[in-house]
C-alpha positions in Angstrom: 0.0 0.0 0.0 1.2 3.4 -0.6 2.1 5.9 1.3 -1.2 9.2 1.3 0.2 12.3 3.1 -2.9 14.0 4.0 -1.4 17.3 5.5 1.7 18.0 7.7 1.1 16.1 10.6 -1.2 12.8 9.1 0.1 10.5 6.8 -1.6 7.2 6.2 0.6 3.8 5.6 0.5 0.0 5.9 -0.2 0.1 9.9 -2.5 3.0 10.3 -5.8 3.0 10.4 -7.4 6.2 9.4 -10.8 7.4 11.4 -12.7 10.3 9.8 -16.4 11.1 11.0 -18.5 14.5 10.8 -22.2 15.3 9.5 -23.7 14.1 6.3 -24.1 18.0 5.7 -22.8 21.2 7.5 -26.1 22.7 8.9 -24.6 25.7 10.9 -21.9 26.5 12.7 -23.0 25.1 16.0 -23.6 21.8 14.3 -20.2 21.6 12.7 -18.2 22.8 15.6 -20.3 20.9 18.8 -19.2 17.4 16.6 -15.8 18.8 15.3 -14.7 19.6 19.2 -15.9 16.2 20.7 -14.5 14.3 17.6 -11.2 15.8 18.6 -11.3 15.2 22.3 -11.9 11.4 21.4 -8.8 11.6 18.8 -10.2 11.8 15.2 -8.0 13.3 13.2 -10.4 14.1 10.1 -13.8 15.9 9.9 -16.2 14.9 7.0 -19.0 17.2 6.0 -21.2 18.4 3.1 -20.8 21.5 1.8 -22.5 20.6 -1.8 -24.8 18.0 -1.0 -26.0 15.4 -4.3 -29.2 14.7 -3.7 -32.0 12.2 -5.2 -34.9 15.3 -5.0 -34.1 18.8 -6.0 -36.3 19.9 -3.3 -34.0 18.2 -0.8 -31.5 20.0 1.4 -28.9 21.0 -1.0 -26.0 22.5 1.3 -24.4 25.9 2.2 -21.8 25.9 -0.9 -18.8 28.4 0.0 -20.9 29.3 3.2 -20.8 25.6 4.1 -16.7 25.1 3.2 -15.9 28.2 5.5 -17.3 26.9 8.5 -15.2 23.5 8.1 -12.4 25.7 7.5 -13.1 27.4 10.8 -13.3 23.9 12.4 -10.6 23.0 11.3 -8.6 26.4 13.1 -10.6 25.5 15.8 -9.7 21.3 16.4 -6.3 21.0 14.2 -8.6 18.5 12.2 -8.4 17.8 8.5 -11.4 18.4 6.7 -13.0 15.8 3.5 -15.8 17.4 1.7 -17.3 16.7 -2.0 -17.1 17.7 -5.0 -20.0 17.4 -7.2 -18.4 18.6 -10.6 -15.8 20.9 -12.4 -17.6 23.8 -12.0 -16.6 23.9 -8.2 -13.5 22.0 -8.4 -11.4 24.7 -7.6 -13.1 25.6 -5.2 -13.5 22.8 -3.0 -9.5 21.9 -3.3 -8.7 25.9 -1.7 -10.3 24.4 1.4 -10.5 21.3 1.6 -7.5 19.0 2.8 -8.7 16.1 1.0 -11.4 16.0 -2.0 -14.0 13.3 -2.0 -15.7 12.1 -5.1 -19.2 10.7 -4.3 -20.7 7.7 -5.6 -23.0 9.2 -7.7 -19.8 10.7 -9.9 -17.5 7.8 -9.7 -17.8 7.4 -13.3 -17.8 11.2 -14.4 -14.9 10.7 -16.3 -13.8 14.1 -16.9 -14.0 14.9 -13.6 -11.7 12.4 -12.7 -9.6 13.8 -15.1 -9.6 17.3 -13.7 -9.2 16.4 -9.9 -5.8 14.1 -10.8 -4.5 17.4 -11.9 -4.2 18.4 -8.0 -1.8 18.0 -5.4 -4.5 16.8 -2.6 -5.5 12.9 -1.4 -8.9 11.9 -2.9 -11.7 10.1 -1.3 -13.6 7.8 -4.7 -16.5 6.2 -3.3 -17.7 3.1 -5.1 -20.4 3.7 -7.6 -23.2 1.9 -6.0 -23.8 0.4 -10.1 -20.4 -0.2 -10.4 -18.0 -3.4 -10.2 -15.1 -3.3 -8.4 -12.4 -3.4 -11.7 -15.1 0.0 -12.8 -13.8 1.3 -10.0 -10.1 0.5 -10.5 -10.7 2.2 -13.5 -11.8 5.4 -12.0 -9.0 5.3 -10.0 -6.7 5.0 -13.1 -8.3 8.5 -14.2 -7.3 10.0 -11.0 -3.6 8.6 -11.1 -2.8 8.9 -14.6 -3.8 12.7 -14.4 -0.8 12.8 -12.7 -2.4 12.2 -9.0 -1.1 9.1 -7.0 -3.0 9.9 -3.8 -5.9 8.5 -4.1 -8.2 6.9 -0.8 -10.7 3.8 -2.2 -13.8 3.5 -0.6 -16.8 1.0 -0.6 -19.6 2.5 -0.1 -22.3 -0.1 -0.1 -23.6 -1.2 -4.0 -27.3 -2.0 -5.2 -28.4 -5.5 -5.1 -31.9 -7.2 -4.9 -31.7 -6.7 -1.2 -34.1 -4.1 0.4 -33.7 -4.9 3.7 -30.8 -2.3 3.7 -30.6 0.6 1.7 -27.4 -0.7 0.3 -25.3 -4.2 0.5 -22.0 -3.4 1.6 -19.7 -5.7 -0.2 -16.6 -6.8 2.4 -15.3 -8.7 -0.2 -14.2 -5.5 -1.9 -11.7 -4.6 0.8 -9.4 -8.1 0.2 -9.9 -7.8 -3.8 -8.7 -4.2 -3.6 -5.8 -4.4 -1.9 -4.4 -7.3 -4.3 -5.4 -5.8 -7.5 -4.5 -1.9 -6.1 -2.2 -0.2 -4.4 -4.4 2.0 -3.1 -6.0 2.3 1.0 -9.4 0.5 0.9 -11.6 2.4 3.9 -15.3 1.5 4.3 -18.3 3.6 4.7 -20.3 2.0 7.3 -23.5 4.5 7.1 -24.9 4.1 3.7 -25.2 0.7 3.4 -26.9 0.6 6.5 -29.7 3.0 6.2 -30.3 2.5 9.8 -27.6 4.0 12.7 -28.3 0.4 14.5 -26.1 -1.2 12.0 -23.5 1.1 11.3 -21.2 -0.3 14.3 -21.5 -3.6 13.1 -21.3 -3.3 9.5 -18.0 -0.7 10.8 -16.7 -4.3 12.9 -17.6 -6.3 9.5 -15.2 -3.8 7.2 -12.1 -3.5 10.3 -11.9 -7.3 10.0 -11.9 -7.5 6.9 -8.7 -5.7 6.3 -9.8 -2.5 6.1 -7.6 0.3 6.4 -9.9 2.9 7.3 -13.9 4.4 8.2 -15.6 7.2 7.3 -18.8 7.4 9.3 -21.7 9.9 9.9 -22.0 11.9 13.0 -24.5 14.2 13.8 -25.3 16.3 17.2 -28.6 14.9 16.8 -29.7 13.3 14.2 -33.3 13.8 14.3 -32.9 17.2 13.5 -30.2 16.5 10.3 -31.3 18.0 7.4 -29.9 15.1 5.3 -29.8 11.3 6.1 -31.3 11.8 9.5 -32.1 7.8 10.3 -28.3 6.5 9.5 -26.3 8.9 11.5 -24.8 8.1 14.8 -24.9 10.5 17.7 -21.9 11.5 19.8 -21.9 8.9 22.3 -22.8 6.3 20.0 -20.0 7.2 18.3 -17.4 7.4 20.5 -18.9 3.9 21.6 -17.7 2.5 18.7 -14.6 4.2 18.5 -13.5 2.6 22.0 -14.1 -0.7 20.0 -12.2 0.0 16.6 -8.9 0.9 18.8 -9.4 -2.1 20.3 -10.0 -4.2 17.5 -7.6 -2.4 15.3 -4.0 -3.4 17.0 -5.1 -6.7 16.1 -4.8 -6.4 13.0 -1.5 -4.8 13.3 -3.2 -1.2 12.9 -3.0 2.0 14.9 -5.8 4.1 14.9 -5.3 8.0 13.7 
């Protein structure tokens, strides 16, 4: 596996195991910085948060755009925390990479090829999700778009894909995480919250993906969910959180793994 320098102080290799967790989408500024603060004070090193949210209905929350990146950015004065947000096309590209620390590419533009293109033209770690319509050698390729541009720093993520399966509002596919590793040399980290649907199985499907080899989560955490604005009924609170926090550093040395 190579070697991603996220900023100055965080670099993830073969024995770390990178924890990032934030809202689906920055609300306000109390929201961001009540979760950024206790995320911190447990030892997460990086925030996620929407700033440009992709959403299934237009009338759905769409984010704060600039309004939203600025109050990450102040989080991120605030904690010492990296901050991961998305990118949704070209248009913002630039952007999202002045404040963000590293760029993620949603699921819904893993295949937006020219995208790809544009973001391997910068000097920053990406985030690709899985497309949840996409087979894991699709999502190689993607990756190829991002590292033949010229950028080698580049996170994998599974994400959860579409199956037959309702039961769940995605299948999260372990197997990914093994398959990746030999065929890549990319980090695998999993995404624990879409898959699930529901915040009950977050921790377990987060145990499921750290045993499997894992290198990483990214995870939703809101101040209280029932008030989120997006994804209200998968997002762990606080103390759920930290809950399962206490259990990755446990499990995680196991597997030859520190947790950062």
């Amino acid at each position: 596996m190579i070697n991603i320098k996220i900023n100055k102080n965080l670099e993830m290799n073969e024995k770390s195991f990178l924890m990032i967790a934030g809202p689906c989408a920055v609300e306000s500024k109390e929201q961001v910085m009540e979760v950024a603060k206790k995320l911190k004070e447990m030892g997460v090193n990086v925030l996620r948060g929407g700033a440009f949210k992709p959403r299934t209905c237009p009338d759905s929350f769409q984010g704060l755009g600039e309004e939203g990146l600025k109050l990450l950015v102040k989080a991120r004065e605030e904690t010492g925390m990296a901050i991961v947000t998305e990118v949704m096309d070209t248009e913002n590209l630039s952007l999202v990479e002045e404040y963000s620390d590293i760029i993620q590419i949603g699921s819904r533009n893993c295949q937006n090829f020219s995208l790809l293109k544009e973001v391997g033209k910068y000097d920053k770690p990406v985030l690709l999700k899985r497309g949840f319509g996409n087979t894991i050698s699709e999502l190689i390729g993607s990756s190829k778009y991002i590292s033949q541009s010229g950028n080698n720093r580049v996170i994998l993520v599974e994400r959860g894909i579409r199956t037959f399966e309702t039961a769940t509002r995605f299948t999260l596919d372990v197997s990914a995480v093994p398959l990746l590793h030999e065929k890549t040399e990319f980090p695998v980290i999993i995404d624990p919250s879409h898959p699930a649907g529901v915040s009950r199985y977050v921790e377990p499907l987060a145990m499921a993906g750290t045993a499997a080899g894992a290198d990483g989560l990214i995870i939703e955490v809101h101040p209280n969910p029932k008030e989120a604005l997006s994804d209200s009924s998968q997002q762990l609170t606080i103390p759920e959180y930290n809950h399962l926090y206490e259990k990755i550093k446990r499990i995680a040395p196991i597997i030859d793994k520190y947790v950062i």
